[in-house]
N, C-alpha and C positions, 0 to 999 in steps of 0.2 A: 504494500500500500504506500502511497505516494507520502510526503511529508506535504502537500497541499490538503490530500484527503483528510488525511490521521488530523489536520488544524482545523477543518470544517465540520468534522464529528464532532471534535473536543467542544467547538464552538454552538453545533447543535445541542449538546448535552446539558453543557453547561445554559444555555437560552431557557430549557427546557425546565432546569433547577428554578432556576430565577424566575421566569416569567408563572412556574406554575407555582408560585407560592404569595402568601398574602403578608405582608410583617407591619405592624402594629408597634407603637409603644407607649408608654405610660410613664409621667412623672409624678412618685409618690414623696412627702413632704412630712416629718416626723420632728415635733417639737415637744419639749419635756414639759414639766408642770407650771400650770400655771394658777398662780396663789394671790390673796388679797389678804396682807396684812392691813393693821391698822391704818400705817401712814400712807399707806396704796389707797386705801376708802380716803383717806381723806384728801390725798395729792388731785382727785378726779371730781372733788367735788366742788362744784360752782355757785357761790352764795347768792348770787343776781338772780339765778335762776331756780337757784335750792335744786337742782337738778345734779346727777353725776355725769360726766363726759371723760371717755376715755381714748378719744382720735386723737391724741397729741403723746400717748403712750406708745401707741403702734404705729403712728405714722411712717416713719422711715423704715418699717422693717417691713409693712403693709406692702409696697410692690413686688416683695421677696414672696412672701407665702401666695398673692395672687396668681403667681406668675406658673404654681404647680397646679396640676391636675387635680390633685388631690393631697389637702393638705387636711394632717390629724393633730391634736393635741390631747392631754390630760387634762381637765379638771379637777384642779385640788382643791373645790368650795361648793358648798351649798348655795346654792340662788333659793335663799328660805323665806328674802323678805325683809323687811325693817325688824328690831334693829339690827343695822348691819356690824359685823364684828369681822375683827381680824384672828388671829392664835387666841387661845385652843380650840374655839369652834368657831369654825366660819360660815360669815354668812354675806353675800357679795350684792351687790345692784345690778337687777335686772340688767342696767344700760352696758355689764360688763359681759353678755353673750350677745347684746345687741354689736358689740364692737367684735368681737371676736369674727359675729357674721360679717358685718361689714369688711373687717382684715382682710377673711379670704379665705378661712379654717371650713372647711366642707362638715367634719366629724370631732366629735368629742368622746374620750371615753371618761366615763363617770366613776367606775369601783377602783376606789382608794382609800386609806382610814381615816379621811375626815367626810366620806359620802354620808355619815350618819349625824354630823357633826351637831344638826338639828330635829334626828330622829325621823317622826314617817313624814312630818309634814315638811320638812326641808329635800327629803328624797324624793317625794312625789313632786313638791312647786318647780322642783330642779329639771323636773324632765319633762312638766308643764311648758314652765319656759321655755327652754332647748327646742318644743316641738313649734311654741308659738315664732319662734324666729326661725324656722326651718333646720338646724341645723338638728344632722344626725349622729346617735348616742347610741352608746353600750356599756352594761358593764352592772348596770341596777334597773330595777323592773318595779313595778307595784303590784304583782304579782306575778303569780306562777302562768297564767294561762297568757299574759303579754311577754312573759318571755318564751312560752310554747311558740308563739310567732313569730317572735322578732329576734332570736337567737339560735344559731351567729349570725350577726346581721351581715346581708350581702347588699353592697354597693356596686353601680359599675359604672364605667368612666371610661373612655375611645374604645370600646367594645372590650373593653375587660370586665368580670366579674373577680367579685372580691368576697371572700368569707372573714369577718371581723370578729378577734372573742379578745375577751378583758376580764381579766381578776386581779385581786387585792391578798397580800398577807393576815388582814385584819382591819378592825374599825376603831383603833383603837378603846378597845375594850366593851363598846355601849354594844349589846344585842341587836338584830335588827326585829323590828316590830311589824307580825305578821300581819299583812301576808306579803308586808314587802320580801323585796331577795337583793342582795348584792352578790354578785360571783366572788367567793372566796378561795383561796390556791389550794386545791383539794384535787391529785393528783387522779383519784379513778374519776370525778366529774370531768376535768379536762379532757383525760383521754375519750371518756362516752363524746362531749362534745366535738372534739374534735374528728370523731366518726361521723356523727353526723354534720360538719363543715363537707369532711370528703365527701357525702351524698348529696351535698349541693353540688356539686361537679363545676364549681369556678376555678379559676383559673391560678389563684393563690390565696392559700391561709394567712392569714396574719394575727398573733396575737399580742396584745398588750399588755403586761406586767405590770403591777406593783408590786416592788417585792425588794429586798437587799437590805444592808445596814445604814443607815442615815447617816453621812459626811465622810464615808470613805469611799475611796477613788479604787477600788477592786472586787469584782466580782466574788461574793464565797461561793460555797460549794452548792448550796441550794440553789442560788440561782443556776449555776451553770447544769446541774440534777435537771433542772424542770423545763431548761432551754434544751437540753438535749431530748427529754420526752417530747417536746412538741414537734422536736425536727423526729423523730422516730415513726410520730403519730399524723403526719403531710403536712406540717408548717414548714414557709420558706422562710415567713420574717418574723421574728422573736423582737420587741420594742419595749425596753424597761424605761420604769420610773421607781422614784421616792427619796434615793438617797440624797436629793438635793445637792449634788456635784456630778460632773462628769465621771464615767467609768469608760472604759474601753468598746470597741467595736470589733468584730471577726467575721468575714464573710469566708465561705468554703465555695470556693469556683466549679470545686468537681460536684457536689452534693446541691449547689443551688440552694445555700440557705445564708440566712445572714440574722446577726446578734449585734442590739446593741444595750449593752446593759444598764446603763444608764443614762441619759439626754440632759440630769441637770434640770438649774430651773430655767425656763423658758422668760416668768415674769414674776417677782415676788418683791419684799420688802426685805429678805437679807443680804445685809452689805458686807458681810464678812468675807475674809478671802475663799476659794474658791465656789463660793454659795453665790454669786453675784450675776452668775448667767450660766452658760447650758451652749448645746448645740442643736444645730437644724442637721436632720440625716436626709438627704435626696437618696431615693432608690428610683431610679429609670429599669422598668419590664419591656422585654422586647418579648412578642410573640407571631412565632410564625405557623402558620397556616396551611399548610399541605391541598392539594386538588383533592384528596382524599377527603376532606374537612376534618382530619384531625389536627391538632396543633400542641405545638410546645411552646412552656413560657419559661423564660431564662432570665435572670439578674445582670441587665446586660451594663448599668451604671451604678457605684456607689459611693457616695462621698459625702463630707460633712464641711458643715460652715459654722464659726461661731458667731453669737450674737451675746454682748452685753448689757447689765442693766445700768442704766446712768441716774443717780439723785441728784439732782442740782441742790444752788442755795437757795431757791425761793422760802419763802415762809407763808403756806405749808411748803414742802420738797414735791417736786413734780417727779416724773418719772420715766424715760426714754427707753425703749428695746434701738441696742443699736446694734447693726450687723457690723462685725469687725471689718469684712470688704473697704466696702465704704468708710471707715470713719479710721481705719492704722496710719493712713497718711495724711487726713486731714482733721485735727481734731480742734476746730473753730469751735463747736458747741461744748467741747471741757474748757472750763472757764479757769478749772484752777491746777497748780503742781499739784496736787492729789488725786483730784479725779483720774486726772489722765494717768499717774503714778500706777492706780487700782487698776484702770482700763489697760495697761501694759502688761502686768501681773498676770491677771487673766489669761493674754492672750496668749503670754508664754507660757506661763500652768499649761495649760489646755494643750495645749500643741506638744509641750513635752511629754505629757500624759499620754495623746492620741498618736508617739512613736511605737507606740506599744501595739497599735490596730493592724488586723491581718487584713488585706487586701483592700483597705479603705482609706484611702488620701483627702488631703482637703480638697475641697471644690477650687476648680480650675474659674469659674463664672468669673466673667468679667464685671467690675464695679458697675453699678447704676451708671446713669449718666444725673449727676445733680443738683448741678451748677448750668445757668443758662444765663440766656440776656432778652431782653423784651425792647422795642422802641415804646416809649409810653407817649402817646400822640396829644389828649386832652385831659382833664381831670373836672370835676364837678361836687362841689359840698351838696346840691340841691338834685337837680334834675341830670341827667347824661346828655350832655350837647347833641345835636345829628352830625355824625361824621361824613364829609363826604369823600363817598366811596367811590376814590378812585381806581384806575386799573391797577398801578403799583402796590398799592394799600391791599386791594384781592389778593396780589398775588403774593403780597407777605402774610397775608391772613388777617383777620378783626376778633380782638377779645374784649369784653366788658372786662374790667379786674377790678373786686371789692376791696377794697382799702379798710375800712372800717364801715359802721353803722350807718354813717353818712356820707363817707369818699371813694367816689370809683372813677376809676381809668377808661379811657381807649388804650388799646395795646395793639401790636403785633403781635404773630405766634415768636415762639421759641428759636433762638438761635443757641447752636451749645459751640461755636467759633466767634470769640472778641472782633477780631476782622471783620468779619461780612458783618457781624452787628455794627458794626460803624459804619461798612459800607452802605447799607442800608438807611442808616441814622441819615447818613449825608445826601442820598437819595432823597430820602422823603423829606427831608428839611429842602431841601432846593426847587422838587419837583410839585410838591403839595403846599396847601394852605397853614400845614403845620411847621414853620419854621421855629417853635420854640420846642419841639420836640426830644424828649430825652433817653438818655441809654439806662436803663437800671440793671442792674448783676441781682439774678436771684439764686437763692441757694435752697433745697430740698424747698421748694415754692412759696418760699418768704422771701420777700425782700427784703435784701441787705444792702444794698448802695446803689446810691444814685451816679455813674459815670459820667467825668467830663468828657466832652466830642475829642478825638483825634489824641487821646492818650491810651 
């Protein structure tokens, strides 16, 4: 056979592979606990309105979790209602799963040992809530015949299905009050549950832990006992919480499974050292598709990012989720040698900690982009002038921008190049009716300085 031929098979064959298969993938998004201490309730509360507001806690880390398919978190709080309390039993503001939904978080899981923190009526308001803002929960039931339905609960997302289970070491000590249920780590329940996960026939198990010893950075033996029963029993991904620091991550390439023991806090009120933030774990599923219609799902990306918790000086102390990405090179919003002293600390802990992770590196993702420049064309205390719209002006775009209660802008869109935002400034000041127009630098979408032209 010719060396033409033998190139043309190979090339049939190979067409053949490719064309006759289907491949899919999924970004999954795993963030550790999230907690409302005292000064957390009070950082979000706004006395104008007597209301709480928490878009200024998530903001910057909020296009991160958006940006996955499916992003999960822990609930370490009761949604039970006024009065709200921080440690030892929490009790959180509604307005805090309304921000979570808003963030970007798809699922929560609920069993951990402060789900009781407020006994039946804080475990049932809690899952009131969660339903009345759409987001979907596991982990606690109000009873047995709701969790006959709803567990393990299967999600799916770019044509994947998903089997979800969640259990806790304990509640700290309060019984729970029949006929609620919280899943408790009771190794024959697992495995029954996790038979019937495999009879759902999706496409990967996932369970979620609470379990290990609080403020150490290593896995014992229990955990990694009960990680190994779940990979025995068809789990691919094992996702711990509790002990309030980072623990290690281990993904097994050949077996298709992966462990991460601990994630840390995601959002809470302690500033101690390594208690002050957590990691994000990205798992990207690739699944391919056979003409046959059977298919295989693989762990085809896995990596982690940290994010820190920032308290400023206000009085009360506000509170920032910052994604280390973004904020190692530029740290404008640490006002002081300490802050940023803790936010360094951190980020080295953490990294020297996660040298220890088998097959799991940080995330390669490129920073946001979050610095920009606007032309600000008009501004108005009362009414918004009519701009007019000319061709240039379209083709830079038209934005209302609220300033306050009573000051708003004409703007352009976005430029993220100094350059052409001058070039432009000088454009529309020569071309248009607006020659007192100006350059402003905005940063994560506040504005921060007003630019002179041609510097």
């Amino acid at each position: 056979m010719s060396r033409s031929i033998i190139l043309f098979v190979l090339f049939a064959f190979s067409a053949q592979v490719t064309f006759g298969q289907d491949t899919t993938t999924v970004s999954l998004l795993f963030v550790g606990d999230v907690m409302q201490h005292d000064s957390q309730i009070s950082a979000a509360y706004d006395p104008i309105s007597k209301s709480y507001d928490y878009s200024a806690c998530f903001q910057y880390v909020k296009p991160i979790i958006q940006s996955a398919d499916v992003a999960i978190a822990n609930l370490e709080v009761t949604l039970a209602g006024p009065p709200y309390k921080g440690y030892p039993q929490f009790s959180a503001p509604d307005q805090l799963a309304e921000e979570l939904k808003e963030t970007g978080f798809d699922i929560l899981v609920t069993a951990n040992n402060h789900s009781l923190d407020r006994r039946r009526k804080g475990l049932e308001r809690t899952i009131d809530v969660l339903d009345s803002v759409s987001i979907l929960h596991t982990g606690t039931f109000k009873d047995s015949s709701s969790r006959a339905v709803k567990y393990p609960l299967v999600f799916e997302k770019n044509g994947f299905r998903f089997s979800l289970l969640n259990y806790t070491y304990g509640t700290n000590g309060i019984p729970v009050t029949q006929p609620n249920i919280v899943n408790l780590i009771d190794t024959v329940k697992i495995k029954a549950d996790l038979a019937q996960a495999r009879a759902q026939n999706t496409d990967a198990i996932i369970v979620f832990m609470h379990w290990g010893a609080e403020y150490q950075d290593t896995p014992n033996r229990s955990q990694k006992r009960i990680a190994a029963l779940c990979f025995e029993n068809g789990a691919m991904l094992v996702i711990g919480a509790h002990p309030h620091v980072v623990q290690p991550m281990e993904r097994d390439t050949v077996k298709n499974t992966l462990v991460a023991y601990s994630l840390g806090n995601f959002v809470s009120g302690q500033q101690s050292r390594y208690r002050d933030g957590g990691a994000m774990l990205w798992v990207e599923l690739e699944k391919i598709r056979a003409t046959d219609s059977t298919s295989a799902v693989q762990i085809k990306e896995a990596a982690y990012e940290l994010e820190w918790v920032y308290r400023n000086n206000e009085s009360p102390k506000k509170y920032f989720i910052l994604p280390v990405k973004e904020f190692e090179k530029d740290t404008m919003l640490l006002t002081t040698a300490a802050s940023k002293g803790m936010f360094k600390t951190f980020k080295d802990d953490s990294r020297k900690l996660f040298l220890k992770n088998k097959n799991i590196s940080e995330s390669d993702r490129l920073p946001l982009e979050t610095s920009y420049y606007r032309v600000v064309l008009t501004s108005s205390s009362d009414s918004l002038p009519v701009v007019d719209s000319t061709s240039i002006l379209n083709f830079y775009g038209l934005n209302v921008e609220q300033v306050n209660d009573s000051l708003f802008n004409w703007t352009t869109g976005q430029f993220y190049d100094r350059e052409i935002a001058e070039q432009a400034l000088a454009e529309i000041k020569s071309t248009t009716p607006y020659a007192d127009a100006k350059l402003v630098w905005y940063y994560w979408d506040r504005r921060r300085e007003e630019l002179p032209s041609g510097k």
